[in-house]
DRENTIMI-533331 format. One record per residue (C-alpha): x, y, z; residue number from 1. Coordinates in Angstrom, 2 decimals. Example, Ala and Ser with C-alpha at 12.3 -4.5 7.8 and 13.67 -1.06 7.14 Angstrom:
% residues 2
+---------+---------+---------+-----+
|      px |      py |      pz |   k |
+---------+---------+---------+-----+
|   12.30 |   -4.50 |    7.80 |   1 |
|   13.67 |   -1.06 |    7.14 |   2 |
+---------+---------+---------+-----+
This chain:
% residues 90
+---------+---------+---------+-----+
|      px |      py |      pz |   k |
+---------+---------+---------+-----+
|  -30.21 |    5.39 |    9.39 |   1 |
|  -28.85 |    8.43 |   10.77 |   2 |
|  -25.20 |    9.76 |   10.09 |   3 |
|  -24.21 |    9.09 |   13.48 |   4 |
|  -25.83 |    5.61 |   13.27 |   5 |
|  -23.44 |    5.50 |   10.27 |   6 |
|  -20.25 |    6.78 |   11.48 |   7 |
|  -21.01 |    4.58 |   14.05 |   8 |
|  -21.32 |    1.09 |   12.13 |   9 |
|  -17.68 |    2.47 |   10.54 |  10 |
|  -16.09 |    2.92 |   14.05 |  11 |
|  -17.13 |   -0.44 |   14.98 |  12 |
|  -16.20 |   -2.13 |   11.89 |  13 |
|  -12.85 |   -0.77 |   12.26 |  14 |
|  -12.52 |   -2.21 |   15.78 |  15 |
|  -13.41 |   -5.56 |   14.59 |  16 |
|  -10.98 |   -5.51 |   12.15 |  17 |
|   -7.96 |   -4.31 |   14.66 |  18 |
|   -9.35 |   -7.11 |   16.88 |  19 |
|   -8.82 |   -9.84 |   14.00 |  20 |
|   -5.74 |   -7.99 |   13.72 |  21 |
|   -4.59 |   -8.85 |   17.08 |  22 |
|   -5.85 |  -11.91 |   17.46 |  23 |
|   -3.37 |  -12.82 |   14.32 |  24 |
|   -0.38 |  -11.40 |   16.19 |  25 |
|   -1.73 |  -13.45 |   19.51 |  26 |
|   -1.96 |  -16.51 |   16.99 |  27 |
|    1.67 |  -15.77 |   15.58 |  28 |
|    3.30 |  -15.34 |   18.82 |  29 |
|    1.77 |  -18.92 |   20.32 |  30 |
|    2.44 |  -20.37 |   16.88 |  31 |
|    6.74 |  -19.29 |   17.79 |  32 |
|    6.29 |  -17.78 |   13.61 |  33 |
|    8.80 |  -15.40 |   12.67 |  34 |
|   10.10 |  -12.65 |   14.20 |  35 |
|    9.97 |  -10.84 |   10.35 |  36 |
|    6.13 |  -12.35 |   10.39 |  37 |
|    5.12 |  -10.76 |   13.64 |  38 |
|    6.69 |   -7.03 |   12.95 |  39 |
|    4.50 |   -6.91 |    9.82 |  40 |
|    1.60 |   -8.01 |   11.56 |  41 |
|    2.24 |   -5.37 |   14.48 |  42 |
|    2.69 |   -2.78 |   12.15 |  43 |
|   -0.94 |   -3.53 |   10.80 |  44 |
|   -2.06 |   -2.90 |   13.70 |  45 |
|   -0.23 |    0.39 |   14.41 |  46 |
|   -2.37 |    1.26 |   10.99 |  47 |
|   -5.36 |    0.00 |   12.33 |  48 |
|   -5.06 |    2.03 |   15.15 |  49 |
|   -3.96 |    5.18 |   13.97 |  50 |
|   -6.94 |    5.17 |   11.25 |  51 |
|   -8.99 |    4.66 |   13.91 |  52 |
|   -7.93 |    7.37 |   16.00 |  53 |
|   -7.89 |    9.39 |   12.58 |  54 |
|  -11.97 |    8.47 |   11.98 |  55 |
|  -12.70 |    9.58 |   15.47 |  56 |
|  -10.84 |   12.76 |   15.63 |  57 |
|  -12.24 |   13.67 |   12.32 |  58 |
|  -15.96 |   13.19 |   13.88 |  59 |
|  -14.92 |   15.10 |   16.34 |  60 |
|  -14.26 |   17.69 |   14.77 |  61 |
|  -16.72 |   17.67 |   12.16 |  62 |
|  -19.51 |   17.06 |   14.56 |  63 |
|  -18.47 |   19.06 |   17.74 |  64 |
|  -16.33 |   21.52 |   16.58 |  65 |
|  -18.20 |   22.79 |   13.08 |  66 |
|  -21.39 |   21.87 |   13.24 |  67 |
|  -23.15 |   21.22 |   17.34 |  68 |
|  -20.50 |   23.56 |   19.35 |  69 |
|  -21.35 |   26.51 |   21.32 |  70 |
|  -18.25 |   28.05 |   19.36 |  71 |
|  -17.62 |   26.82 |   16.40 |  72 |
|  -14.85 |   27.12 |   14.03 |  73 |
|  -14.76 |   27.62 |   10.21 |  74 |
|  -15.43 |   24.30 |    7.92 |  75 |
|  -11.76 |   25.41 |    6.74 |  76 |
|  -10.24 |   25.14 |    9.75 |  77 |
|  -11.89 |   22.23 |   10.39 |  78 |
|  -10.67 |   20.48 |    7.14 |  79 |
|   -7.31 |   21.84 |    7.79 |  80 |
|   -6.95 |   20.48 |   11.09 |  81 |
|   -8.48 |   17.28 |    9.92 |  82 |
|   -5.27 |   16.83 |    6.84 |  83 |
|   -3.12 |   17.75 |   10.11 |  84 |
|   -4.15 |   14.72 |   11.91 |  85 |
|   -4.39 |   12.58 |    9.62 |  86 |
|   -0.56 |   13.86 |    8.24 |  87 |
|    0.47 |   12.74 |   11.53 |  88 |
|   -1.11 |   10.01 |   12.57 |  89 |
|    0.70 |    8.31 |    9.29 |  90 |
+---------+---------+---------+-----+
């Protein structure tokens, strides 16, 4: 299995998971739970979400900015702009 194939498989077990995710809140909301009950489960999902958007940026980067572009930038700058992301998508 390639690293793409890999980094692939993640990606899309992270979108099953924010899918089960949301599928709780739809459950919560039908099921009239508490208000308290469905914040935390929203905010899981605004996790979900962001560390997905984090894993993709971060191939991005890794894979079209260091290592396949036309003008690539150093593997620091890479890793710096990677703990940037990440530091705000938190």
């Amino acid at each position: 299995m390639s690293h793409q194939d890999r980094e692939k498989v993640k990606l899309l077990q992270r979108v099953r998971k924010v899918r089960g995710q949301l599928e709780a809140v739809e459950r919560s909301l039908v099921a009239d739970q508490d208000c308290g009950d469905q914040l935390m489960l929203l905010a899981a999902v605004r996790g979900g979400i962001n560390s997905l958007m984090g894993e993709v940026l971060e191939t991005h980067i890794r894979f079209h900015l260091v290592d396949g572009a036309k003008e690539q930038i150093a593997p620091e700058l890479a890793e710096d702009l990677i703990d940037l992301v990440r530091a705000y998508l938190k």
